[in-house]
ROFIMI-582541 format. One record per residue: z, x, y of N, C-alpha, C in turn. Coordinates in steps of 0.02 Angstrom, whole numbers, plus 32768, in hexadecimal, padded with zeros to 4 digits. Layout:
BEGIN
ZXYZXYZXY ...
END
This chain:
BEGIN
B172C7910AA7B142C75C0AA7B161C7180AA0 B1A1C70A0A82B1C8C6C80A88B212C6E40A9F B221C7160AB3B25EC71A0ACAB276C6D10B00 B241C6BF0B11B269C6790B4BB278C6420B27 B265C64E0AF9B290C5F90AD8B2C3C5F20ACD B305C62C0AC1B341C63C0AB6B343C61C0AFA B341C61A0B3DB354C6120B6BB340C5D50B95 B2FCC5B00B82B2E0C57A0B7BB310C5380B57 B316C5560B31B33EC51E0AFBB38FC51A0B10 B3AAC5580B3BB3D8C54E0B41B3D6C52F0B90 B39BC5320BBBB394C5070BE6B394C4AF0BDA B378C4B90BB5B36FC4580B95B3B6C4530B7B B3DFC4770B55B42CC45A0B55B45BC4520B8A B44DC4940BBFB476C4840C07B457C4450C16 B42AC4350C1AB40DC3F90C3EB418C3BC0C24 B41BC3C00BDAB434C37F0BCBB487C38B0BD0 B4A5C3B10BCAB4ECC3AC0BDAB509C38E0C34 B4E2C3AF0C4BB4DBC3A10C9BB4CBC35C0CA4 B49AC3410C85B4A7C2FD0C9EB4E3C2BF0C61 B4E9C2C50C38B518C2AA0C0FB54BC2AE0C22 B561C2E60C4CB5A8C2E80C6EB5B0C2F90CC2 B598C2E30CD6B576C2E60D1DB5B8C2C80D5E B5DFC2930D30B617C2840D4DB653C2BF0D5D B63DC2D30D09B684C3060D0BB67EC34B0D1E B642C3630D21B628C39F0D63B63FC39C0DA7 B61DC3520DB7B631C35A0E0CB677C3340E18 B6ADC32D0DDBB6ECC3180DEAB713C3570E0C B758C3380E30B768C3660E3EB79CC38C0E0B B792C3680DD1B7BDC39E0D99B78DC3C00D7B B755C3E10D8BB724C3FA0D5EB739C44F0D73 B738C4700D3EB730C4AF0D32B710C4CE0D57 B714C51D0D79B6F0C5290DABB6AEC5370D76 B69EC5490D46B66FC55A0D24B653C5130D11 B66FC4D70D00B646C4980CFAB628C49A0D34 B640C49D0D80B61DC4720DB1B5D3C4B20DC6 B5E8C4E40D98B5ABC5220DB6B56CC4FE0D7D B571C4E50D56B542C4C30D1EB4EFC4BE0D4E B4FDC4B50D78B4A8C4A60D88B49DC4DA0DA0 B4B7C51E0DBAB499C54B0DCDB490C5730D85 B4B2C57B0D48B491C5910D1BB459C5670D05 B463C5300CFDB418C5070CFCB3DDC5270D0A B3DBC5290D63B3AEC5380D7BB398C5910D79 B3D3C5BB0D59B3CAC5F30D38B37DC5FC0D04 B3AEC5D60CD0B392C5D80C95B334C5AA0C95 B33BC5720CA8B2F5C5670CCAB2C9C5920CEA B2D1C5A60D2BB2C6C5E20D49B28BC6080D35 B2CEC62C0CF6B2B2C6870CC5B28AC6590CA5 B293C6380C81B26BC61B0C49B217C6080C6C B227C5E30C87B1E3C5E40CA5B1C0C6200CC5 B1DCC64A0CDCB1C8C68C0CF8B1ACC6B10CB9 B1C4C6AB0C7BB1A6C6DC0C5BB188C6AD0C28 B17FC6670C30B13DC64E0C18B100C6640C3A B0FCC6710C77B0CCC6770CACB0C2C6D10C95 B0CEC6DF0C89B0F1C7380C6BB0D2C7410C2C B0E0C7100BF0B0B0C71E0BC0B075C6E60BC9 B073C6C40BD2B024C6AE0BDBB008C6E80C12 B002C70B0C52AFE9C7410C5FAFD9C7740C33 B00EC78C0C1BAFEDC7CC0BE3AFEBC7AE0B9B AFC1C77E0B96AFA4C7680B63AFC0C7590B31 B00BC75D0B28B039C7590AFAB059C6F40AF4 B03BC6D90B03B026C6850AFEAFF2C67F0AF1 AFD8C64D0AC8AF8EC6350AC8AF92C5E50AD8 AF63C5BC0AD7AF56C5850AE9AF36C5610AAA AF32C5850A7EAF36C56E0A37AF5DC58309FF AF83C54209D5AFABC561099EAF81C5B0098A AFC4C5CB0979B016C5C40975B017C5C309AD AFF5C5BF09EEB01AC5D30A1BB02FC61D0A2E B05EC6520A06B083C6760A10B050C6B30A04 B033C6DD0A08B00AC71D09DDB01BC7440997 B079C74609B2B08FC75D0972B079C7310924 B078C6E80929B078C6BF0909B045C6C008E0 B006C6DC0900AFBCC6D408EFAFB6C70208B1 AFDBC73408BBAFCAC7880894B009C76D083E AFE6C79C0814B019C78E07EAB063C7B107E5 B087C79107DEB0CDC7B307D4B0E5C7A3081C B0C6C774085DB0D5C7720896B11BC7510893 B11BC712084EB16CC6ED0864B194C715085F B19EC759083CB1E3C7890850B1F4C7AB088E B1A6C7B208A1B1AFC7CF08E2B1C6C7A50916 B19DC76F0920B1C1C72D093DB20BC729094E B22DC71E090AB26CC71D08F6B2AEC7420917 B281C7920906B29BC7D5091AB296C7C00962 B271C7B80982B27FC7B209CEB294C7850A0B B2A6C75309CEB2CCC71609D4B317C72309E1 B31BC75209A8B366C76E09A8B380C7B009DB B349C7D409C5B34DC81109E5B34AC8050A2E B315C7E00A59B324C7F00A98B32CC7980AC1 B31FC7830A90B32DC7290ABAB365C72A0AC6 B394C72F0A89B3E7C72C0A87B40CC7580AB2 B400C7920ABEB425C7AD0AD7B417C7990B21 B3C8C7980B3BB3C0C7770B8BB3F4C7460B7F B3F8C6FC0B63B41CC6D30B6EB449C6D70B84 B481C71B0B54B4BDC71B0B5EB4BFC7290BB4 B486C7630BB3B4A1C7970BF9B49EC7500C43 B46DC72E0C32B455C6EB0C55B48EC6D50C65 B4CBC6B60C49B4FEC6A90C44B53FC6C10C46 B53AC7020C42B568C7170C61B55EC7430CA0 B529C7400CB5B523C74D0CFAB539C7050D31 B51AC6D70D13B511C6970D31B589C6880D40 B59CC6990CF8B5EAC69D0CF1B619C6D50D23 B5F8C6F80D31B604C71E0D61B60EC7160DB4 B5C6C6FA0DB3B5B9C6F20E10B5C6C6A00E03 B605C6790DDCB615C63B0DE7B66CC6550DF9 B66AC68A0DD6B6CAC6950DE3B6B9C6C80E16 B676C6E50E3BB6A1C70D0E86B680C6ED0EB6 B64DC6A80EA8B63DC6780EDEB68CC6590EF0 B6B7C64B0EB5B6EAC6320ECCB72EC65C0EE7 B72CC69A0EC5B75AC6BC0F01B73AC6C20F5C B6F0C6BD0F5BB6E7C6BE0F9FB6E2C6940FD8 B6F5C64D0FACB6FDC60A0FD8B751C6180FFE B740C5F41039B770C5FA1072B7B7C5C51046 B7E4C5F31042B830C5BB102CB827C57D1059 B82DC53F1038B849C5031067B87AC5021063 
END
């Protein structure tokens, strides 16, 4: 029910990182993993919004505080918590290292100059 904020929030840091250093992305000394920065961007945006649209469908958003369902019930902030950790965090990671992946064999498959 909040698993996307782990990945939300880590969208709003690519994004503010992306533009604060925007020079040194599209330099040509940037890291092949700096200059991939906007395609995890647009990763992490993406999911996040996909599974906002995901729990507001199965009812797991409301449009009034808390907001969240878990939140409403008692004992919901552990559960919250728990699934903050339990499945936000680990999407993140996988988010990112998939994204770390298809940036190092996008670049073995570019033509040698």
């Amino acid at each position: 029910m909040c698993c996307f904020l782990v990945p939300l929030a880590q969208a709003v840091a690519t994004s503010i990182y992306r533009r604060n250093n925007r020079n040194a992305i599209n330099s040509a000394e940037a890291t092949l993993l700096k200059r991939n920065i906007p395609a995890l961007e647009k990763m992490l945006w993406g999911g996040s919004v996909m599974l906002i649209v995901d729990h507001i469908i199965n009812g797991e958003l409301m449009w009034a505080f808390p907001f969240f369902t878990a939140l409403a019930k008692t004992g919901g902030a552990d559960i919250f918590l728990k699934e903050l950790l339990t499945v936000g965090v680990p999407m993140s990671l996988v988010i990112t290292a998939v994204w770390a992946v298809w940036a190092l064999v996008s670049k073995k498959r570019e033509p040698a100059v």
